[in-house]
C-alpha positions in Angstrom: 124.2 114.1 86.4 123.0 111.2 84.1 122.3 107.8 86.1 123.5 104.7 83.7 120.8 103.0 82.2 119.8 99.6 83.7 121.1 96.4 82.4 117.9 95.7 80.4 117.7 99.2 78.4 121.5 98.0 77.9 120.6 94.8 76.4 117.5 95.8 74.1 119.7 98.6 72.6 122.3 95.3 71.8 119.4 93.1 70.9 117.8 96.2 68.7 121.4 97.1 66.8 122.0 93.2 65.7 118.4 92.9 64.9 119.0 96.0 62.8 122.4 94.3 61.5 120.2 91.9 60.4 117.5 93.2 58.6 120.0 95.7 56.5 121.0 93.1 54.4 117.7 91.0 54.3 115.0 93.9 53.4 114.9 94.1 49.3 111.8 95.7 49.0 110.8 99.8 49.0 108.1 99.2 52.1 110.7 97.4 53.7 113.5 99.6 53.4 110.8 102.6 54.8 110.1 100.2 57.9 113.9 99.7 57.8 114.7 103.3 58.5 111.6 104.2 60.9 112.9 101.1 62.9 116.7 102.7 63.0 115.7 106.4 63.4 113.2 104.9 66.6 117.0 102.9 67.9 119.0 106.1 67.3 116.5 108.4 69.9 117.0 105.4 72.4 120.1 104.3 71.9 122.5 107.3 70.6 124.2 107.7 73.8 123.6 105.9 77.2 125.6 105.1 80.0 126.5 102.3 81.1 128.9 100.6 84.0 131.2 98.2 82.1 130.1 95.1 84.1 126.7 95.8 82.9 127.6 96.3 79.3 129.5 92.7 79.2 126.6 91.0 80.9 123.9 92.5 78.4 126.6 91.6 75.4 126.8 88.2 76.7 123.2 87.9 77.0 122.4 88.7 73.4 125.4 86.9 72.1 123.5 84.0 73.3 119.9 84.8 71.6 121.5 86.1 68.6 120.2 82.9 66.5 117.0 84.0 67.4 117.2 87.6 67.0 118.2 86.8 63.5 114.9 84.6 63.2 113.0 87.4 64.1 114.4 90.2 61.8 114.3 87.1 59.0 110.1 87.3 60.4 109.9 90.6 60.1 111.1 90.7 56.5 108.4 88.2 55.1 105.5 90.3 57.1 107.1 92.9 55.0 107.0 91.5 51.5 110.4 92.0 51.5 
């Protein structure tokens, strides 16, 4: 039997899919798009399919709800290291 995944796996999976939201509309370039996909084929091993107790899940949403400005700064970062 599967134990659910803490509260902070929970919210770095969260943080990791909007930073991901992000960057699929920001990266324009061929090396980005290749750092693109290595960075969503890395969040689909982790992130596929956890568990999670629903109180734990609304307190990791809520959490990166609240740093989603700066999660968007840093996929907007990550682009320009790219080139693009």
């Amino acid at each position: 039997m599967s134990m659910a995944d803490t509260l902070s796996e929970i919210e770095t999976c969260l943080a990791d899919d909007a930073q991901l939201e992000s960057l699929r509309v920001l990266v324009k370039s061929n090396s980005g798009v290749d750092r693109y996909n290595a960075l969503v084929a890395s969040y689909n091993r982790r992130c596929s399919s956890f568990r999670y107790r629903p109180s734990d899940m609304a307190d990791a949403r809520a959490a990166v709800n609240a740093r989603r400005s700066s999660i968007q700064a840093e996929a907007e970062a990550l682009v320009v290291e790219w080139g693009g």
